[in-house]
C-alpha positions in Angstrom: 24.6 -24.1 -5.9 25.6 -24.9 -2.5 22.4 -24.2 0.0 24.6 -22.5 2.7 25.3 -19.4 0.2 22.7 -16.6 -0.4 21.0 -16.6 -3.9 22.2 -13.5 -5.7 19.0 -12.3 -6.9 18.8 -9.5 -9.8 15.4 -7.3 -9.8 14.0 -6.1 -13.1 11.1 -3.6 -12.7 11.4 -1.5 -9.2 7.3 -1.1 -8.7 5.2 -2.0 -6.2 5.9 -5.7 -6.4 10.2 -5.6 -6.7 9.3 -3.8 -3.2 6.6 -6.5 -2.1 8.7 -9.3 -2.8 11.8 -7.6 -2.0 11.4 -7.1 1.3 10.5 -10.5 2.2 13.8 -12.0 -0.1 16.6 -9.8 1.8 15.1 -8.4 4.6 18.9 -8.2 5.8 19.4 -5.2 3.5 16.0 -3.8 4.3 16.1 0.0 5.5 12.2 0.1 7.0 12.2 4.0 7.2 13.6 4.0 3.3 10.8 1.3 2.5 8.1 3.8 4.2 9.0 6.9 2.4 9.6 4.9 -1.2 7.2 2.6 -1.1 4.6 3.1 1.3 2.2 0.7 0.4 4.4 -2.1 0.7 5.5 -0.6 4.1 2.0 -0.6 5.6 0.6 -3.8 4.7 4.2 -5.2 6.9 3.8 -2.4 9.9 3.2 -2.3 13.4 0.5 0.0 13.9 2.8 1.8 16.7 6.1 2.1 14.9 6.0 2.1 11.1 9.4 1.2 10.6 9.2 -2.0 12.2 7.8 -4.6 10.0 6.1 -6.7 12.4 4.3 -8.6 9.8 7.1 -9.0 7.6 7.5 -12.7 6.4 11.4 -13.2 5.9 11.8 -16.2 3.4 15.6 -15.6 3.7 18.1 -17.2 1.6 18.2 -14.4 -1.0 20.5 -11.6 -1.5 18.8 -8.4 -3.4 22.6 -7.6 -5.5 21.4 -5.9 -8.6 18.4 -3.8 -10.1 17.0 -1.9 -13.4 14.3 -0.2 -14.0 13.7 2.1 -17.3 13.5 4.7 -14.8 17.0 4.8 -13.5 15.3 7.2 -10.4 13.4 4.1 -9.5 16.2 1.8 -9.1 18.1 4.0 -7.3 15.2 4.4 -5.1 14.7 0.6 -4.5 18.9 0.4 -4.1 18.6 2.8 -1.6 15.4 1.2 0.3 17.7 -1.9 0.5 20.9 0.1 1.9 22.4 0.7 -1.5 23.8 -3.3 -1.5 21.9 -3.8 -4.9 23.6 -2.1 -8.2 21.8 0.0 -10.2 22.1 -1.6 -13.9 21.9 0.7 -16.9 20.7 -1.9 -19.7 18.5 -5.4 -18.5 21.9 -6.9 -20.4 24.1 -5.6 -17.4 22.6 -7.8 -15.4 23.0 -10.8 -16.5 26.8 -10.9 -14.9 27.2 -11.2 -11.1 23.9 -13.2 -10.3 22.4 -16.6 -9.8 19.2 -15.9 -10.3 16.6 -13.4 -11.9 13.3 -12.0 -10.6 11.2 -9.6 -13.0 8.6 -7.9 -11.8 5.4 -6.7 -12.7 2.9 -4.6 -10.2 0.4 -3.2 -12.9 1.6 -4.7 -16.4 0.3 -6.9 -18.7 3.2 -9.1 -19.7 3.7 -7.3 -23.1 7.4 -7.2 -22.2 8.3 -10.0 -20.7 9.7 -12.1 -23.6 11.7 -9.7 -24.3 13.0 -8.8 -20.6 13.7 -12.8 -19.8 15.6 -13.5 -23.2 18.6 -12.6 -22.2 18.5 -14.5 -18.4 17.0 -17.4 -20.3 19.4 -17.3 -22.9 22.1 -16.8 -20.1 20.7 -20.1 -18.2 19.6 -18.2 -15.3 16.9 -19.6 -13.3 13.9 -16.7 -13.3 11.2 -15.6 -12.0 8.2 -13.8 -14.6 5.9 -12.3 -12.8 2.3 -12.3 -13.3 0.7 -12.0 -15.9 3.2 -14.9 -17.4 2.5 -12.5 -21.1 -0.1 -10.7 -22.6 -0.7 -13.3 -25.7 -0.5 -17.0 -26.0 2.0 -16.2 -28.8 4.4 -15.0 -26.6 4.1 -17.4 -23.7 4.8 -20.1 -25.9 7.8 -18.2 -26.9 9.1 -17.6 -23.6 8.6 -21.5 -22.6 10.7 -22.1 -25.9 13.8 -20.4 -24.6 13.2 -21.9 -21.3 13.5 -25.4 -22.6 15.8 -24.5 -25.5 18.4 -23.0 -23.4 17.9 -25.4 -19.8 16.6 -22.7 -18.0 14.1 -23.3 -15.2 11.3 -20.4 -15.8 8.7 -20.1 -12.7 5.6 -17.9 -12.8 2.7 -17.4 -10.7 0.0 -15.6 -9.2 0.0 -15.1 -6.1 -4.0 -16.4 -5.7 -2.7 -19.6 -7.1 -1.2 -20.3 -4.3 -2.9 -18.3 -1.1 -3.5 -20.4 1.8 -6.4 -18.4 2.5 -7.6 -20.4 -0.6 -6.6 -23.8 0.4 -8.3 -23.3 4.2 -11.9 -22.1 1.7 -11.5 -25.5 -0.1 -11.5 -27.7 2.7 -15.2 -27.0 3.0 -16.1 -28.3 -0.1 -16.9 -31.5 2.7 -19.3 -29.4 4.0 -21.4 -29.8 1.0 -21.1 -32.6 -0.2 -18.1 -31.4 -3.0 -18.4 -28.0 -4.3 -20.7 -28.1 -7.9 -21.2 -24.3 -8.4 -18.6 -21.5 -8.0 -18.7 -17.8 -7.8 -15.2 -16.0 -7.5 -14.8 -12.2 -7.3 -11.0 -11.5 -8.7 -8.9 -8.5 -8.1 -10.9 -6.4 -10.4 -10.5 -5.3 -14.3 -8.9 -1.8 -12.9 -10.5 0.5 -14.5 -14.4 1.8 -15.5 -16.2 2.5 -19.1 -15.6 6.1 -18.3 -11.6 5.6 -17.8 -11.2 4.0 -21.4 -11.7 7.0 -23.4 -11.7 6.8 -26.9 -10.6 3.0 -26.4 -12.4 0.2 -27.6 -14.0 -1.3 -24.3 -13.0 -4.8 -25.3 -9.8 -3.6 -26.7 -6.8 -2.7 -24.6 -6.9 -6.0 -22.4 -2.9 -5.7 -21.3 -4.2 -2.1 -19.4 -6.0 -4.5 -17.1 -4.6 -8.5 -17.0 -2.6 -7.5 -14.4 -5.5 -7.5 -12.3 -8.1 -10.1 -14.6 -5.4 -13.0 -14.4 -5.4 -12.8 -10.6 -9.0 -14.3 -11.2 -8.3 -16.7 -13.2 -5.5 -17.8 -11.3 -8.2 -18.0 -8.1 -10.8 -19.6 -10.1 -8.5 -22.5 -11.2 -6.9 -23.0 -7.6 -10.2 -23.6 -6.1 -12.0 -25.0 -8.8 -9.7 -27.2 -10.7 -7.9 -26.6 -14.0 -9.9 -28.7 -16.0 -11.9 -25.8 -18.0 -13.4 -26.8 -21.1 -14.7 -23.8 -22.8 -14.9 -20.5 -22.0 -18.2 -17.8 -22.0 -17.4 -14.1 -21.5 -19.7 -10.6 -21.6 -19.5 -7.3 -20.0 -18.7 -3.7 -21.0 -15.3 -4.2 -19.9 -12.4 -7.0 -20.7 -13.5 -10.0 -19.1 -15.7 -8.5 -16.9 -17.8 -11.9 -16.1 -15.7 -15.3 -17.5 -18.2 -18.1 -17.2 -15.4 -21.4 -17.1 -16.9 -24.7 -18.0 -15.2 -27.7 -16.1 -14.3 -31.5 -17.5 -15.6 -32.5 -13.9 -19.2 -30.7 -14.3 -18.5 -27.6 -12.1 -19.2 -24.0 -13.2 -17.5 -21.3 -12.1 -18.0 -18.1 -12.7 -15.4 -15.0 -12.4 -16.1 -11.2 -11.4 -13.6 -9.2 -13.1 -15.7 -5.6 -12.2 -14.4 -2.4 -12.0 -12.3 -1.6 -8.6 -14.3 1.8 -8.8 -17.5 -0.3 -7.9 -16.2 -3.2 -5.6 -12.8 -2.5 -3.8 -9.5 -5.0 -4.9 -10.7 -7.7 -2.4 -11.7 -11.2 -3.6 -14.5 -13.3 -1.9 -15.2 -16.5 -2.9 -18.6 -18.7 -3.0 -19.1 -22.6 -3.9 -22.8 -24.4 -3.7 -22.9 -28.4 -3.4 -25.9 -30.8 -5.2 -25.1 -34.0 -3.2 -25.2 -32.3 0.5 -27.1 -29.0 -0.8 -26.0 -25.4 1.0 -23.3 -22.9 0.0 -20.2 -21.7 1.4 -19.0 -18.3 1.3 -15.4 -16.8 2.3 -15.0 -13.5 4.0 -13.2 -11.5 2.1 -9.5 -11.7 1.6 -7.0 -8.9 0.7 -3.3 -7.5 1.0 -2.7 -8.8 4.2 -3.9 -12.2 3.5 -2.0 -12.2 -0.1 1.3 -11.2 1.0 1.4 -15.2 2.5 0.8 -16.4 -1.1 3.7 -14.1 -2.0 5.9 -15.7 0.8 5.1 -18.9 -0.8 6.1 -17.9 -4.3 9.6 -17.1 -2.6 9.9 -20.8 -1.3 8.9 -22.1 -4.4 10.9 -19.9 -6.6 14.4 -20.7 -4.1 13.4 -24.1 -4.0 13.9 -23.9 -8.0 16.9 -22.2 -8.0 18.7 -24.2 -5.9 17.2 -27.8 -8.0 16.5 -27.1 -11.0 13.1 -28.6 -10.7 10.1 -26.6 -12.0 7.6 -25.5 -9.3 5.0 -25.3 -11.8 4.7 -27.1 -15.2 5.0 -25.0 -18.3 1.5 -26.2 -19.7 0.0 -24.5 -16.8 1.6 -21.2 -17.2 0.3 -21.0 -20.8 -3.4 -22.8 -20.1 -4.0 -19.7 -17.7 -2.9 -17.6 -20.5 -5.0 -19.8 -23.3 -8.1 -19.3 -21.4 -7.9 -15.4 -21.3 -7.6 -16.0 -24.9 -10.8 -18.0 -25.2 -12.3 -15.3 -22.8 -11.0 -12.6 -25.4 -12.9 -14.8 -28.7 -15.6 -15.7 -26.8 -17.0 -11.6 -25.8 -16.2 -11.0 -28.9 -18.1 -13.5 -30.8 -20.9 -14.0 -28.2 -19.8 -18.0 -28.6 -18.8 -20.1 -26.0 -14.8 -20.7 -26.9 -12.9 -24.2 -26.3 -9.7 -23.7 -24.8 -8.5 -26.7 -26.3 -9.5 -24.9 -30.0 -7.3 -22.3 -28.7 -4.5 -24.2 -27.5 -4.8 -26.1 -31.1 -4.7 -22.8 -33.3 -8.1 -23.7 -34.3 -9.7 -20.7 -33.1 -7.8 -17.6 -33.4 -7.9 -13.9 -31.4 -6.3 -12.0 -34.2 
């Protein structure tokens, strides 16, 4: 595609993220006062304090053109067409789509992935370059499937988190110096959502896709600052995932906080402890308005794709991050400590 024309970009999903990411793909099309009164989340964490509709803190990748949407809810395309001056069509069926674009970006806010393989068949089918948002899926099963069709049909397929690639995360890491190399790490995620009280008559362990939206984030953190050569896997808690002990090829240990919002607020903090130079180094904590530079980065990557063809992430790391949930998932269960290779290999099973 020639690099002087805008991507036509097709969003699946209007939530909190087809808003998040929107913005910052076509803010050409942008209506600020629509964006405050549909989305206002989105709209404060890109506000001047003295005039919300100016989006002082806006980060315009550019290069993207915002020409289609769906959404089950046909209200909540219409809304999202409307925040971005009624340029993008409102589809009826995700197979609409699939004419008129370059490119595909589906989002998910608050999901667990349980529908992804079956909203990016037809793009991938179709050859369209797309974007799955986070969680990749909600089972290795499917993830495998989706790289399948990706490789089957020629399709490049990106997915990420966005704390895989926050530079709030890369600055942290520099100071592993400071310690001689970082041997110990503590990482409070996003959060697993919701409390033991909220599950009802649900099994605390059961129900996971309720709340990977928010546990992957960790994981995706963990890995970024710690390396992605976990071992085996060690999880307790009354909730899914609540505390992930990762053990490293390289020696590290890292441990992951996936506790309820309701008790600690969807922030993430970081800590790392060195042998050779002794000390610690904690972050302050990082939130919305440092993520949203991660998400700008996810944008670069995913045009950069679009217009080359080249992955911006290999496949095998979009399913490990999804094989080590899975060992997480064995390993409360069992009380065992879980190999993710075992996993990967079909050796272990979660069903």
């Amino acid at each position: 595609m020639p690099s002087r024309k805008p991507i036509r970009v097709g969003v699946i999903r209007c939530d909190t993220h087809a808003y998040y990411f929107g913005a910052q793909m076509d803010p050409r099309h942008l209506v600020p006062e629509k964006l405050v009164e549909h989305n206002y989340i989105c709209a404060h964490y890109y506000q001047d304090i003295y005039d919300p509709c100016h989006l002082e803190k806006l980060p315009r990748v550019g290069g993207f053109e915002i020409v289609a949407c769906y959404d089950h809810d046909r209200a909540a395309a219409e809304s999202f067409s409307e925040t971005f001056g009624g340029h993008p069509r409102v589809c009826d069926t995700v197979a609409e789509m699939t004419e008129g674009i370059d490119a595909v970006f589906i989002s998910d806010c608050d999901g667990g992935g349980g529908d992804h393989l079956e909203l990016a068949r037809p793009f991938l089918t179709a050859g369209i370059p797309s974007f799955v948002d986070k969680p990749f899926a909600s089972t290795l099963r499917d993830a495998r499937a989706l790289v399948r069709l990706a490789k089957k049909h020629g399709t490049p397929m990106y997915n990420e988190s966005i704390l895989s690639v926050v530079p709030a995360a890369d600055l942290f890491r520099r100071r592993f110096a400071e310690i001689g190399d970082a041997t110990v790490g503590v990482v409070k995620g996003v959060g697993g959502a919701f409390s033991q009280e909220n599950l009802g008559d649900r099994d605390a362990l059961g129900g996971l896709e309720d709340r990977l939206a928010y546990i992957i984030h960790g994981v995706a953190l963990a890995t970024n600052l710690f390396g992605s050569d976990v071992e085996h896997v060690e999880a307790m808690g009354t909730l899914p995932l609540e505390y992930m002990h990762l053990h490293t090829a390289s020696g590290r240990e890292v441990m992951i906080l996936n506790t309820s919002v309701e008790h600690f607020p969807e922030r993430c903090n970081f800590y790392a402890a060195g042998y050779s130079a002794g000390g610690a180094v904690t972050s302050r904590p990082i939130g919305d308005f440092e993520f949203i530079y991660g998400g700008q980065k996810i944008l670069l990557n995913f045009k950069q794709m679009v217009r080359t063809g080249k992955l911006p992430r290999p496949y095998d790391d979009m399913i490990f991050h999804i094989a080590i949930v899975e060992a997480g998932q064995i390993a409360q269960r069992t009380g065992r400590a879980v190999r993710v290779d075992h996993v990967l290999k079909g050796r272990v099973k979660l069903d």
